[in-house]
C-alpha positions in Angstrom: 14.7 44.5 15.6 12.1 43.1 13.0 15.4 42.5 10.9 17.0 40.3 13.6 13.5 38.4 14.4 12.7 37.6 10.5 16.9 35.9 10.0 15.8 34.1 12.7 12.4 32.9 11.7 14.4 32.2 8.1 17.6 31.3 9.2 19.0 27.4 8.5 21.1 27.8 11.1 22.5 29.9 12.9 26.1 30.9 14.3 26.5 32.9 17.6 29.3 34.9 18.5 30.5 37.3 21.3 33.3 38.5 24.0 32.5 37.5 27.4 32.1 40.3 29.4 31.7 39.6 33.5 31.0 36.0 32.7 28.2 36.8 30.4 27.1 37.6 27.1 28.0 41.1 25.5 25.5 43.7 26.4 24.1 44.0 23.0 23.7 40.3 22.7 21.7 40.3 25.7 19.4 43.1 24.8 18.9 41.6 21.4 18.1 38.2 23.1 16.0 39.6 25.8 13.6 41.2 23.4 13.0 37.7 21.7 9.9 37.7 25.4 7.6 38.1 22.1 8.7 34.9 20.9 8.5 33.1 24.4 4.8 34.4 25.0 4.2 33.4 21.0 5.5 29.3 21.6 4.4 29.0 25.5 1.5 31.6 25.8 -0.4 31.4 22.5 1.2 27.6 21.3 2.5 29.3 17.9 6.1 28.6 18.0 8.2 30.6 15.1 10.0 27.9 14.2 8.5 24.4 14.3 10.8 21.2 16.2 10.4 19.4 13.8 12.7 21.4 11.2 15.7 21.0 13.1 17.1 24.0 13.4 20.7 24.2 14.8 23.1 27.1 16.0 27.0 27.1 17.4 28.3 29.5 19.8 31.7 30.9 19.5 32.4 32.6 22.4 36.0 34.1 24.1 36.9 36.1 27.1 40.3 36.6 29.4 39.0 35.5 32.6 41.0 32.1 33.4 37.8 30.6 35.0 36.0 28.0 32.6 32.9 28.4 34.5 31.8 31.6 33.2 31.8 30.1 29.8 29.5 27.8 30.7 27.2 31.0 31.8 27.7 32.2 28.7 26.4 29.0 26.9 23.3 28.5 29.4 22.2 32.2 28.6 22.5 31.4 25.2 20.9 28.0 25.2 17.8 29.4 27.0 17.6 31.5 24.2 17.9 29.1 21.7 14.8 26.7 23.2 12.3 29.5 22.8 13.3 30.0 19.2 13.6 26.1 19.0 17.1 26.0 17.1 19.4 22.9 18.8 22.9 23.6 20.5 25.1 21.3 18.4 28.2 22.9 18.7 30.5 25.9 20.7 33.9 27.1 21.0 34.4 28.4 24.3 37.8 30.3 25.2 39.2 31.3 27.9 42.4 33.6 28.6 42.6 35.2 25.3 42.1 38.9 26.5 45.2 40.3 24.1 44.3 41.3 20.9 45.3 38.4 19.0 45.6 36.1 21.5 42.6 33.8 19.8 44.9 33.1 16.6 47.4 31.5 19.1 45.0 28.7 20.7 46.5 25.3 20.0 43.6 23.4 18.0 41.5 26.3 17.0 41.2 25.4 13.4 40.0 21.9 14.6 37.7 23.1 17.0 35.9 25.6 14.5 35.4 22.4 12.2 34.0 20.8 14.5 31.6 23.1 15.2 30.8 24.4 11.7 29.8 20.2 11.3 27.4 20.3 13.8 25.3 22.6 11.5 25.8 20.9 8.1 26.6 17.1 8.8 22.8 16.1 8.8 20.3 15.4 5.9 17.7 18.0 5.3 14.5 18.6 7.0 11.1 18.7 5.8 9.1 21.8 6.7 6.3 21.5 9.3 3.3 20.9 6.7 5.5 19.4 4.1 6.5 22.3 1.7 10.1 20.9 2.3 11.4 24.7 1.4 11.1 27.7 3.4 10.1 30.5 1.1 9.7 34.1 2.6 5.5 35.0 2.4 5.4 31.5 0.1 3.9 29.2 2.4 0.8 28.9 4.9 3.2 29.4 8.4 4.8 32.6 7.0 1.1 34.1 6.7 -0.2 32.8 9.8 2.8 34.5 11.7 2.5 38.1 13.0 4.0 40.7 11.1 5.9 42.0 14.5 6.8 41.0 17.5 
């Protein structure tokens, strides 16, 4: 898990994919992002976020399941969005489909290439951000936040 909690500390942005399973996130996904409570009690106990606001972070969801209700994708995203504000990446982008349980069936959705442009410019399509503190580049163990941070969660 330290593996998972450092790309996300380091991470520009990052991209979020998974089946929907009962109108949720997969299992694993959910494990991994229920044992981010370390970096909840780290921003809202202890007022040491991981990632500062201010660097702008961003993430997309890509997310597809067979169920033929479009509510349960919007589950999915909320679980992932609540995720997301603890780590203090933005939402700027998904692809949510529905009814596209057979294998294959996602390479037959009318649009798709569109849609995963659209997405992917959510995450680029912006000018750089400065670090918090000014070092304007994230270097792992370089600068003063990457010592300040605990080594595990």
């Amino acid at each position: 898990m330290q593996e998972v909690y450092e790309a996300v500390r380091w991470a520009d942005t990052l991209l979020v994919a998974c089946p929907v399973y009962f109108a949720s996130v997969s299992a694993q996904l959910k494990t991994v992002i229920d044992r981010f409570q370390c970096a909840w009690a780290a921003k809202y106990l202890l007022g040491q976020p991981w990632v500062a606001p201010e660097e702008d972070r961003r993430a997309v969801l890509l997310a597809a399941g067979g169920m033929k209700i479009r509510r349960h994708l919007a589950q999915v995203r909320d679980v992932v969005r609540s995720w997301l504000v603890v780590v203090n990446y933005q939402l700027t982008g998904d692809v949510l489909l529905n009814e596209v349980d057979e294998r294959g069936a996602v390479q037959e959705v009318d649009g798709l290439d569109g849609l995963l442009r659209e997405a992917v410019a959510s995450l680029i399509d912006r000018p750089p951000a400065p670090m918090a503190g000014g070092t304007g580049r994230r270097t792992r163990g370089g600068d003063e936040r990457a010592q300040s941070e605990p080594d595990s969660c």
